[in-house]
C-alpha positions as CSV (number, residue, x, y, z in Angstrom):
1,X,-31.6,17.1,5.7
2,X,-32.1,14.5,2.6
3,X,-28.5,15.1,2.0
4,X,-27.6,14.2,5.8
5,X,-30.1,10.9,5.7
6,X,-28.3,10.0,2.4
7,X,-24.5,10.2,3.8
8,X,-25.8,7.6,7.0
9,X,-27.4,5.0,4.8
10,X,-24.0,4.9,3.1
11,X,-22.0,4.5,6.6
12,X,-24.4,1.8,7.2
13,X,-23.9,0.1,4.3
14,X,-20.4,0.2,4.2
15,X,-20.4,-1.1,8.0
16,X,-22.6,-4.1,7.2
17,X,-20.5,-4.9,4.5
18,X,-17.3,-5.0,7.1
19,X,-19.1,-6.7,9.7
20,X,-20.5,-9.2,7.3
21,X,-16.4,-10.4,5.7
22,X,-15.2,-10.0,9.7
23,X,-14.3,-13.2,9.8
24,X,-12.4,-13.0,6.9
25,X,-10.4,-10.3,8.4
26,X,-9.4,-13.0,11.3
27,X,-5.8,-14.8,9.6
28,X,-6.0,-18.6,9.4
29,X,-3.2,-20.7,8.6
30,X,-3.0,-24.0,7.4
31,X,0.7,-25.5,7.6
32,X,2.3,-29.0,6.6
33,X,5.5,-30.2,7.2
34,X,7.5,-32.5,4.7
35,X,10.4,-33.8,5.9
36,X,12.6,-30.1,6.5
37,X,10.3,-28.6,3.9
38,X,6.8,-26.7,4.7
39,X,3.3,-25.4,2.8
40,X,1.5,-22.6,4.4
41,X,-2.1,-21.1,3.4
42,X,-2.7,-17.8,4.8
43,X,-6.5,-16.3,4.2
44,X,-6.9,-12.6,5.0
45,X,-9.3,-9.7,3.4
46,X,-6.4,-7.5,2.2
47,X,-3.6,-10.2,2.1
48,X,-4.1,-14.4,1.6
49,X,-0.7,-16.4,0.0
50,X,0.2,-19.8,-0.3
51,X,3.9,-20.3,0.9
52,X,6.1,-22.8,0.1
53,X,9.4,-22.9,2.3
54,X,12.3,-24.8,1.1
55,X,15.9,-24.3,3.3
56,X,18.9,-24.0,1.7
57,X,20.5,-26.7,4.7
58,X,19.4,-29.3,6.1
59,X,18.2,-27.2,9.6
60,X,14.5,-27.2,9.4
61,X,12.8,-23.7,10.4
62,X,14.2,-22.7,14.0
63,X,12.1,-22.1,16.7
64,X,12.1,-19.1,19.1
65,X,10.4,-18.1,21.9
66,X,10.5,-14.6,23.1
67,X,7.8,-12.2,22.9
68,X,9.9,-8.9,22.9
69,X,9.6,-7.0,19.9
70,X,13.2,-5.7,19.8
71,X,15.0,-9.3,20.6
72,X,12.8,-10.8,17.9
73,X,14.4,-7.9,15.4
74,X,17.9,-8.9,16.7
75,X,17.8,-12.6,16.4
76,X,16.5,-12.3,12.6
77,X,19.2,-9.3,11.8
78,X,22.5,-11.3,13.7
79,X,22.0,-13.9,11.1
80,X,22.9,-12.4,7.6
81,X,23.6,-15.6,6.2
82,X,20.4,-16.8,3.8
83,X,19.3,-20.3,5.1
84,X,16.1,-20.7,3.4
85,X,14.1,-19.6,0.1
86,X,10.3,-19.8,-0.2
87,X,8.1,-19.2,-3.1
88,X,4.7,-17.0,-2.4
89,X,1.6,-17.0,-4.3
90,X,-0.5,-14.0,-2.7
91,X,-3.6,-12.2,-3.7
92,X,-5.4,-9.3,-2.3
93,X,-8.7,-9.7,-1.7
94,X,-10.3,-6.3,-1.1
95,X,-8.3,-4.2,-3.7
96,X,-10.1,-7.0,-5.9
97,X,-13.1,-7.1,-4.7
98,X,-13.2,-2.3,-5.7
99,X,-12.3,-3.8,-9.0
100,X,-15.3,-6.1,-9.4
101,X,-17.7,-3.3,-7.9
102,X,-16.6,-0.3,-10.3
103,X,-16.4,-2.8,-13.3
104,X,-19.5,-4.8,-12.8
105,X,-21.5,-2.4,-10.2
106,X,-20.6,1.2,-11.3
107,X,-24.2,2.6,-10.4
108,X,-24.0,1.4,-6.9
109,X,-19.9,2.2,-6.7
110,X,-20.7,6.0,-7.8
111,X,-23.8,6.0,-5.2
112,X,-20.7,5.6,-2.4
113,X,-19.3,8.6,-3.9
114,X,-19.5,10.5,-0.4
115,X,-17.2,13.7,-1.8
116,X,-14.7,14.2,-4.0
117,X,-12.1,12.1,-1.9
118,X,-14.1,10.1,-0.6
119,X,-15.7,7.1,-2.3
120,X,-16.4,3.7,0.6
121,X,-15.5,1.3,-1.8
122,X,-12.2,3.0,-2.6
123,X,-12.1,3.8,1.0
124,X,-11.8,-0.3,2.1
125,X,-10.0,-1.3,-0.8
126,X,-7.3,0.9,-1.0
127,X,-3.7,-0.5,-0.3
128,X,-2.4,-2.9,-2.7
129,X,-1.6,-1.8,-6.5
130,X,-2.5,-4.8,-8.0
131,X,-4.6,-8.4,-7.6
132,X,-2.0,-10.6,-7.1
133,X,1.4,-11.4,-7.0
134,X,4.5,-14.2,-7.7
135,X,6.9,-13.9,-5.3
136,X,10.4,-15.7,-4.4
137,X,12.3,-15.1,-1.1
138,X,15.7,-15.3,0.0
139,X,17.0,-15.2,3.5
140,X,15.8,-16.2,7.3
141,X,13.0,-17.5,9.0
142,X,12.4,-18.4,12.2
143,X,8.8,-20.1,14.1
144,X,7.3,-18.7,16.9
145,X,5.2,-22.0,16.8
146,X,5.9,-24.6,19.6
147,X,5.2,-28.2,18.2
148,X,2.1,-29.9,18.8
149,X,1.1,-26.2,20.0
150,X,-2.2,-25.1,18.6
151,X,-2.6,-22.0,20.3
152,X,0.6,-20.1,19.0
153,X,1.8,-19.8,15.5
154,X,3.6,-17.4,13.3
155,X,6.6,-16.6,11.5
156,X,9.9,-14.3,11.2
157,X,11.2,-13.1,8.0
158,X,14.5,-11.0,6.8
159,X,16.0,-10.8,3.7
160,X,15.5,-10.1,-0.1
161,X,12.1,-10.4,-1.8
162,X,11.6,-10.4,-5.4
163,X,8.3,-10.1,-6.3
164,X,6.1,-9.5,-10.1
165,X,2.6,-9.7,-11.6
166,X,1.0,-8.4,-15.2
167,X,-1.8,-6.1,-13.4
168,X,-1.6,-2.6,-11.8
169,X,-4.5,-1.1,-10.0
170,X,-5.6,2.4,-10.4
171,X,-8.8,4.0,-9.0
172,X,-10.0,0.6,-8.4
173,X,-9.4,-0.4,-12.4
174,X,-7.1,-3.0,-13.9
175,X,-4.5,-1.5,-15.6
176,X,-2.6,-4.2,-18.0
177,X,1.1,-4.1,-16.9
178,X,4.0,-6.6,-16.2
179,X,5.5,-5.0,-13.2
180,X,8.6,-6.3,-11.1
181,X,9.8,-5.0,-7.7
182,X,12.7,-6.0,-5.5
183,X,13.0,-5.5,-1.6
184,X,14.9,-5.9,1.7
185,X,12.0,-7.2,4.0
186,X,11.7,-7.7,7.5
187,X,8.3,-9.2,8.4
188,X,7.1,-11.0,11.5
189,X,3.4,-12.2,12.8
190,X,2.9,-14.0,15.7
191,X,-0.3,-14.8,17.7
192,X,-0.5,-16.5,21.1
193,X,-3.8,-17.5,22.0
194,X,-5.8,-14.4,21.0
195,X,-2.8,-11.8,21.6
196,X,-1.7,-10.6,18.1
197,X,1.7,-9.2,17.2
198,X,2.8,-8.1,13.7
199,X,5.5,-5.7,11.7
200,X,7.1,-5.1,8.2
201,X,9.4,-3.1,7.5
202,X,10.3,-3.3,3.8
203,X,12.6,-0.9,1.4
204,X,12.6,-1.5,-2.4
205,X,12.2,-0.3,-6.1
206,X,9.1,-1.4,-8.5
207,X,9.7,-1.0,-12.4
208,X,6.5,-1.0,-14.9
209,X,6.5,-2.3,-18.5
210,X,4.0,0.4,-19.1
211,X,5.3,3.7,-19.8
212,X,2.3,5.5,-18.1
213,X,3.1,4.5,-14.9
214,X,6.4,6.3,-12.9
215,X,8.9,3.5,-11.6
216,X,9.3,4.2,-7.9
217,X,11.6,3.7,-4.9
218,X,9.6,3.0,-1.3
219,X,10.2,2.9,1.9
220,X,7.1,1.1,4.3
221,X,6.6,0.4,8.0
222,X,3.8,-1.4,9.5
223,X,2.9,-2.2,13.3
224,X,-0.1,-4.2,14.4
225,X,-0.7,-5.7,18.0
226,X,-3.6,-6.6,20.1
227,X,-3.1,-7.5,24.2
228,X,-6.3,-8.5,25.6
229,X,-3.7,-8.4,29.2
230,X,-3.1,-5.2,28.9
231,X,-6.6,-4.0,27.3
232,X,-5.8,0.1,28.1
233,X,-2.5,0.3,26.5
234,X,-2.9,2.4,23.4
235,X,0.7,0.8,22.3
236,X,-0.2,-2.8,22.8
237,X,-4.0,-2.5,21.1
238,X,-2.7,-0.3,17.4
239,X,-1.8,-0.3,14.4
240,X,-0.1,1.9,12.0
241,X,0.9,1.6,8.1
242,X,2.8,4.1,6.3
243,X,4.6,3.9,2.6
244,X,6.1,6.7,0.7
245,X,7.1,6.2,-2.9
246,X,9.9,8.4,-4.7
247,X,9.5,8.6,-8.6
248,X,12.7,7.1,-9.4
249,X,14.5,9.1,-12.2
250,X,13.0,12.7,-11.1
251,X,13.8,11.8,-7.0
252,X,10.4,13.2,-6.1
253,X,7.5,11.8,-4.0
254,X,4.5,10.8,-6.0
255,X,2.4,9.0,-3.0
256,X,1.8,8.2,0.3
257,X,-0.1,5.9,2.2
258,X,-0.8,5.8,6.0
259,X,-3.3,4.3,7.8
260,X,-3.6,4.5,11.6
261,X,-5.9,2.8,14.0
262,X,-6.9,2.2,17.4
263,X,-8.2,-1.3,18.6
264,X,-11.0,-2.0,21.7
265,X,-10.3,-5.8,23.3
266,X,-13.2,-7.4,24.9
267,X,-11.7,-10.0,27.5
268,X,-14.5,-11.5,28.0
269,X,-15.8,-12.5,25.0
270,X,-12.2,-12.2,22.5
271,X,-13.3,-9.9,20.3
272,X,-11.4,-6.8,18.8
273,X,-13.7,-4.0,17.7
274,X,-11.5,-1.6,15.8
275,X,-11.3,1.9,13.5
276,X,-8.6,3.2,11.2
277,X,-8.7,6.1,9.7
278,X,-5.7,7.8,7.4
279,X,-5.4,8.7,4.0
280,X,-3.8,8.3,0.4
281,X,-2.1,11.1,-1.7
282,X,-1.2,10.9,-5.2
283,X,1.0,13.5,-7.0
284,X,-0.2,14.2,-10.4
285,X,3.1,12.8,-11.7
286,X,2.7,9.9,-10.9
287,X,0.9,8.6,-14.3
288,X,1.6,10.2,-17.5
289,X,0.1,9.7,-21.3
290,X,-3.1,7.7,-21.3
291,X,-3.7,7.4,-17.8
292,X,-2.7,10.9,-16.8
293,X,-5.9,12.3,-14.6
294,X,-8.1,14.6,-16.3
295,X,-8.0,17.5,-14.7
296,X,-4.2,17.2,-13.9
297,X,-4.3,17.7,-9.7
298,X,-2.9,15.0,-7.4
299,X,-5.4,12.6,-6.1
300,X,-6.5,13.1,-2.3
301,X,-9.0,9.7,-0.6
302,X,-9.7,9.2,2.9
303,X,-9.8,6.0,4.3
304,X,-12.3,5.1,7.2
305,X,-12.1,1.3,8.6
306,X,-14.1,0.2,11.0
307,X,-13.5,-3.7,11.9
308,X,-14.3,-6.5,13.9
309,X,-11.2,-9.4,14.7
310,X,-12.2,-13.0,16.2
């Protein structure tokens, strides 16, 4: 019984500590234009970037207005041609913030320890494999974002991403390596009024400068989209992640991510109560040497995330 009253303090906890960052969870952008050119600041929990976009001609960002997933695909893919480059700055706030607790809070962070694959703070944090990230981009972009519209904004992306940093996260530690990973990217998110629609779909390769980490090839899709007009709709109110990365020299799969998750509008008020719930396996292989885990099995957490969107 002791045991039991333990394990709900824990899952109240960790659900205060969600409800409390909501509104960090809730993407605001900042934008300015400068003549063709445009800055963007993008604030989420797991992903926040500052954008520059710089095009390659003297076409400022197109604008296009349909809301059909599929049409919105084909307009970005038609266009092969690179028209604009942007430079990203991004950081990931929550795998940071499992860092901070297990370094500075270990006490409280093995307290969340719920079993052997389940730790809360791993649990919310998971994702990301390191704390930030230098980026430059290379292909299309179109706006979803009428002007002198407040109520819709949003972007479309395809083409190649080239991305690197000097930290690699493992079991919510810093790791020191200089990493550098190319992709093929197409990314979208667009939000009208309080309707939210967003996708990636990304294939690439990630090489470490430190030997105990496996280089990888990875394949990712993501889906997100909340319709407060069509409320029932499991389609329109989900979202789904998945990655698989393939050890590189040895062609065999060392992780997988994926995340899945169902979302409850509330017309009245616009709010978006939401859980996810999926998982993340680790092959033994995938870290060798000093990092290799101790007793030599593949690593096995569930992820539980309850949220709240404004």
């Amino acid at each position: 019984m002791k045991s039991v009253i333990v394990i709900i303090r824990k899952y109240f906890l960790v659900t205060i500590l969600l409800l409390d960052h909501s509104s960090i969870y809730s993407k605001s952008v900042y934008q300015k234009q400068i003549n063709n050119q445009e800055i963007e600041i993008e604030i989420d929990a797991y992903y926040s970037s500052f954008d520059y976009y710089l095009p390659l001609t003297k076409t400022s960002i197109p604008y296009f207005d349909d809301t059909d997933e599929l049409k919105i695909y084909k307009k970005l893919i038609i266009s092969p041609v690179p028209r604009f480059f942007v430079f990203e700055i991004s950081t990931y706030p929550m795998p940071c913030f499992g860092t901070l607790v297990k370094k500075h809070l270990l006490h409280f962070y093995d307290n969340l320890n719920i079993s052997d694959s389940f730790n809360i703070v791993k649990s919310v944090s998971a994702g990301f494999e390191e704390p930030y990230a230098l980026s430059l981009f290379l292909g299309n972009v179109i706006s979803f974002k009428p002007k002198d519209t407040k109520n819709v904004e949003g972007k479309g992306y395809l083409g190649l991403l080239i991305s690197g940093g000097n930290y690699h996260i493992k079991d919510n530690e810093l790791i020191t390596d200089n990493w550098i990973e190319g992709e093929i990217k197409l990314k979208g998110d667009k939000i009208i009024n309080f309707d939210k629609m967003s996708w990636s779909f990304r294939i690439g390769s990630k090489f470490h400068n430190n030997s105990y980490i496996k280089d990888v090839i990875y394949f990712s899709l993501r889906r997100d989209r909340t319709d407060f007009s069509d409320t029932k709709s499991i389609f329109k109110n989900s979202n789904f992640e998945y990655t698989i990365d393939i050890e590189a020299k040895e062609i065999s799969t060392i992780r997988h991510f994926f995340l899945v998750g169902k979302k409850f509008p509330f017309k009245r008020k616009k709010i978006v109560f939401s859980i996810g719930t999926g998982f993340v396996l680790e092959s033994k292989d995938k870290y060798t040497g000093k990092l290799a885990r101790l007793d030599n099995k593949e690593d096995f957490q569930i992820l539980i995330r309850p949220n709240v969107e404004f």
